[in-house]
N, CA, C and O of each residue as an XYZ file, in Angstrom:
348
protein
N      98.706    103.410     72.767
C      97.726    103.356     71.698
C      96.588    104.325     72.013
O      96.242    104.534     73.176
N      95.822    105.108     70.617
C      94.730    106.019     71.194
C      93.917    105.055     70.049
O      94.234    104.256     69.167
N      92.599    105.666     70.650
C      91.447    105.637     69.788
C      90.742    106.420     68.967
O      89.959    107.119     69.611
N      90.689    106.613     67.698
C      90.424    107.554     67.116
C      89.353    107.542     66.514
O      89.233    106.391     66.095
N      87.911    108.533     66.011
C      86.859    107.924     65.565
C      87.129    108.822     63.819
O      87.637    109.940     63.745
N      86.741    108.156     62.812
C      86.847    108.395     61.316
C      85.868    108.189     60.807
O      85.182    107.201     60.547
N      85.811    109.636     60.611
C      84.193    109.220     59.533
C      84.692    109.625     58.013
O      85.649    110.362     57.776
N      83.788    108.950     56.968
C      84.250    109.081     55.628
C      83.051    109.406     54.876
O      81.990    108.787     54.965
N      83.288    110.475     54.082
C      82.136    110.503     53.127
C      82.706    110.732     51.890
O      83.309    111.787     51.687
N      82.547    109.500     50.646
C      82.879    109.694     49.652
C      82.030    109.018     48.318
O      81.061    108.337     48.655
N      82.220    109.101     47.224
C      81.358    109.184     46.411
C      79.574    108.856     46.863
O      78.795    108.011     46.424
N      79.432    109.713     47.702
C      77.655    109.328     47.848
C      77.072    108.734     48.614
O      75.862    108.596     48.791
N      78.508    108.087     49.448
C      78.824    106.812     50.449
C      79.083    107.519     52.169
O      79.989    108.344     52.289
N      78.319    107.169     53.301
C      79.420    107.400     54.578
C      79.514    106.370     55.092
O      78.973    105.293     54.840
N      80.698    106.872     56.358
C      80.943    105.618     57.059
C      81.324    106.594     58.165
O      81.437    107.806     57.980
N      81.491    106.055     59.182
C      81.924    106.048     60.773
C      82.306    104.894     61.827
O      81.697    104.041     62.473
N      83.331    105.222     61.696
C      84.355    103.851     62.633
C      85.152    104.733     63.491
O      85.348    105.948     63.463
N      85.711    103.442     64.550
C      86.634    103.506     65.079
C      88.124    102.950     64.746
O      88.086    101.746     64.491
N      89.611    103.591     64.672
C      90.665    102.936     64.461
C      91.409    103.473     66.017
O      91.291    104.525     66.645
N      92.454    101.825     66.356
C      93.158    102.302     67.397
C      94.347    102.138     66.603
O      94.634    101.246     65.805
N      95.227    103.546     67.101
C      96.619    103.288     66.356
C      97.919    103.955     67.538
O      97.417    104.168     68.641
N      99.310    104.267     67.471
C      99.929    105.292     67.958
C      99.691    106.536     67.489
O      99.262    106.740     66.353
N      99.897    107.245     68.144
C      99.778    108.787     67.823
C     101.188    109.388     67.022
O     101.967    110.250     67.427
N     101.212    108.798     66.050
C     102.089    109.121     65.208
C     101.037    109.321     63.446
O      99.863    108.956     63.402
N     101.712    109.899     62.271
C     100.597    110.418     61.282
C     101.009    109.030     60.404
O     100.234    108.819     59.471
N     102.145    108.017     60.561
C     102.694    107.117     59.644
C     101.376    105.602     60.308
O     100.548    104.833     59.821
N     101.872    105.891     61.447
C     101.128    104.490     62.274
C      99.513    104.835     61.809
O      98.850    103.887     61.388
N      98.983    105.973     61.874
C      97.193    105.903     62.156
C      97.234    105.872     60.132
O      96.385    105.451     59.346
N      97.882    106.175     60.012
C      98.001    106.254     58.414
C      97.704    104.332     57.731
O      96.883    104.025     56.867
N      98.578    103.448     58.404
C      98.702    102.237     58.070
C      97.349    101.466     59.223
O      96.935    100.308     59.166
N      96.971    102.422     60.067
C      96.043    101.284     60.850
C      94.576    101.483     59.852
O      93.745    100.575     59.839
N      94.330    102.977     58.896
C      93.338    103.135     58.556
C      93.551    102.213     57.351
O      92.708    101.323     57.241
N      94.371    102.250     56.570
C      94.490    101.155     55.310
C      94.204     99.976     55.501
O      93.697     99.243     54.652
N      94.617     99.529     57.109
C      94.499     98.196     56.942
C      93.016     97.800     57.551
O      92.634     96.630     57.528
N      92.022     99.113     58.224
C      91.095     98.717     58.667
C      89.814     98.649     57.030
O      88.871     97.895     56.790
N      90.195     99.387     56.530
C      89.952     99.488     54.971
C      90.121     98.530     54.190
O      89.302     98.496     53.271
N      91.273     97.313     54.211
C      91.502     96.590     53.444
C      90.674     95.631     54.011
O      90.009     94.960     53.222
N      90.538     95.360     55.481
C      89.293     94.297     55.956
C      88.549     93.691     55.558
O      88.241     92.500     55.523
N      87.864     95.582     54.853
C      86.654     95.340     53.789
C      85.184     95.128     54.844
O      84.129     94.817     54.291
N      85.247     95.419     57.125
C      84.583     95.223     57.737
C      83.855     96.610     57.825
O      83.192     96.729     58.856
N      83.828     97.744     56.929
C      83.340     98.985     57.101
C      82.090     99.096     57.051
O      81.847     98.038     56.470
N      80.898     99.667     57.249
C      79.714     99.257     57.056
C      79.346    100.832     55.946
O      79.917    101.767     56.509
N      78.903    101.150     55.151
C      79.261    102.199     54.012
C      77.430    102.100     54.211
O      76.834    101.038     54.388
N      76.773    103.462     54.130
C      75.449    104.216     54.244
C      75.225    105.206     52.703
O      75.937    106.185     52.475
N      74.411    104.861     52.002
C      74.005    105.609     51.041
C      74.014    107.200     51.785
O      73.273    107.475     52.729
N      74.882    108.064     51.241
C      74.177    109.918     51.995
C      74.106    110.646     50.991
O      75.132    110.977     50.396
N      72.655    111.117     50.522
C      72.563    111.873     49.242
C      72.572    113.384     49.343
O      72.185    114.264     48.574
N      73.222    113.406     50.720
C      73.388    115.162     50.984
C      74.495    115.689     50.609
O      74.630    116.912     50.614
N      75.896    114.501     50.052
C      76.771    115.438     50.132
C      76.976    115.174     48.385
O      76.171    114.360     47.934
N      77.747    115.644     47.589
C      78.225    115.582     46.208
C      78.832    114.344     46.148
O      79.489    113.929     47.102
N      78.692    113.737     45.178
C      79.515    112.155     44.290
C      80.438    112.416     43.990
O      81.254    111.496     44.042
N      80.987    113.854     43.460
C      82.453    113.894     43.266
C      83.311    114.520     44.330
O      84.444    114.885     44.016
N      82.834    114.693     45.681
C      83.480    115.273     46.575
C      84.044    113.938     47.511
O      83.423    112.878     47.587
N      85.639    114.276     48.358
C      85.816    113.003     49.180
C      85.734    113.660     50.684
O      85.749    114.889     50.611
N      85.664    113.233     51.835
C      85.637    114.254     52.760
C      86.175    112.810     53.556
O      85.616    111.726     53.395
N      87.416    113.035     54.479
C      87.829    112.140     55.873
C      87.957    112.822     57.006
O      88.506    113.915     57.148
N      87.559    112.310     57.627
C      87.927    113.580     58.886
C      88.072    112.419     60.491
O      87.343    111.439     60.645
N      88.838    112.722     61.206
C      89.652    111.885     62.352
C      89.615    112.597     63.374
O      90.009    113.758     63.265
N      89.081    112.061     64.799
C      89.113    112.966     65.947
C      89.910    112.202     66.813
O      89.859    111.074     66.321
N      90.658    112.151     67.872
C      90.695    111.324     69.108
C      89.503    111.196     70.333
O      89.123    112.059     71.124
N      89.240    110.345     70.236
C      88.616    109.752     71.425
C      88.593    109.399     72.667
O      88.461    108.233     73.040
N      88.704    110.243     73.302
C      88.974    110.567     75.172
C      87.937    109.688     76.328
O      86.716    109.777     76.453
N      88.441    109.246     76.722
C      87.108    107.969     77.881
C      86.856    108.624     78.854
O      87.750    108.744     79.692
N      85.906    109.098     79.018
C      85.949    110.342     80.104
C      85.689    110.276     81.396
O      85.507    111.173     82.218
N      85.688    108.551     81.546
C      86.133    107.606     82.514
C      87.018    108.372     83.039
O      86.749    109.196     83.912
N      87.851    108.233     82.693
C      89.172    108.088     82.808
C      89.970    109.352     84.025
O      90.811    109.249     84.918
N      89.127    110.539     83.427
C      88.993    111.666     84.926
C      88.661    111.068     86.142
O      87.758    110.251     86.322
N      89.598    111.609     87.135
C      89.113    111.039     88.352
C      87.907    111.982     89.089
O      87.211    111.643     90.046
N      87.876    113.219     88.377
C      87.024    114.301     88.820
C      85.699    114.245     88.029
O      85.850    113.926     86.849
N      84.445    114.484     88.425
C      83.457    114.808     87.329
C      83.649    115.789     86.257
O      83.998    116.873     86.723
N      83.556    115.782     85.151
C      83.434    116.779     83.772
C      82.661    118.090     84.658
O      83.167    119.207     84.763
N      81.340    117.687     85.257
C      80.676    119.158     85.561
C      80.298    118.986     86.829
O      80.303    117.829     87.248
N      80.003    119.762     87.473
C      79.172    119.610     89.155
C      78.033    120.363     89.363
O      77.834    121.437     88.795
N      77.137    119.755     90.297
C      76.184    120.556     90.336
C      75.842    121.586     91.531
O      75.489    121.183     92.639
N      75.945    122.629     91.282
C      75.789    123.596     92.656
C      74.013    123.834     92.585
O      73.275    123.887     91.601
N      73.775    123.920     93.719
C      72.708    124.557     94.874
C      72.591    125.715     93.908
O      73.442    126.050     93.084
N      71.178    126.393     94.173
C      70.973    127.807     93.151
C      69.884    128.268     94.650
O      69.289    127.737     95.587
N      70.132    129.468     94.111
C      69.281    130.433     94.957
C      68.280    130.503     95.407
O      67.705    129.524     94.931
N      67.475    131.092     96.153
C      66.179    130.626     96.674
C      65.021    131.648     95.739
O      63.883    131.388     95.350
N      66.151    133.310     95.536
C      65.328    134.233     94.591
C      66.390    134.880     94.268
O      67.488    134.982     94.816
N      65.859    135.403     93.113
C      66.913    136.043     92.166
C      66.337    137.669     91.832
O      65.223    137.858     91.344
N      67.359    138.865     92.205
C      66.437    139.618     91.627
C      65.289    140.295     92.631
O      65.231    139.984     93.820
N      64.393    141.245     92.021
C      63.480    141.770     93.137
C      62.112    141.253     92.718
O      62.261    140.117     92.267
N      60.608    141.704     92.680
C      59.543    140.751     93.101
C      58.898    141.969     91.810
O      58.978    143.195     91.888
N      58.428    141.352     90.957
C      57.621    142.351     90.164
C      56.376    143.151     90.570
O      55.619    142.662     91.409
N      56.252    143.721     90.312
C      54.780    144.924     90.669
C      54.133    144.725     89.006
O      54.758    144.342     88.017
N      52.754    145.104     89.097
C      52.062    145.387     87.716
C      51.275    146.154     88.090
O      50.481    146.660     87.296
């Protein structure tokens, strides 16, 4: 199972959730209907985008836990960089 985050903006309306489904397009297809049919979505007035436009959009969601390595490290920096200005 992954986790996927879905945000929706449609008639005038957003939303942003999470659905967990398989990584298949049939399965995340039936987990979003049924997280939809719930009716547990929490829907935000957004008057930035158009009333007649629909916009869905779906990312996967990576736990970045989950690396056993850090994402970034921090190195030591120099003592001087460069030569010493004159004026």
């Amino acid at each position: 199972m992954k986790n996927f985050r879905v945000q929706i903006r449609a008639y005038g309306y957003y939303s942003d959730f999470n659905v967990e489904s398989e990584d298949n397009s049939k399965a995340f297809e039936n987990a979003l209907v049924d997280k939809l049919g719930k009716n547990d979505i929490k829907w935000e007035k957004d008057g930035f985008i158009s009333k007649s436009k629909i916009w869905v959009t779906y990312e996967e969601v990576i736990n970045a836990n989950a690396h056993q390595r850090p994402l970034q490290s921090e190195e030591g920096s120099r003592n001087r960089v460069g030569g010493t200005a004159t004026g």
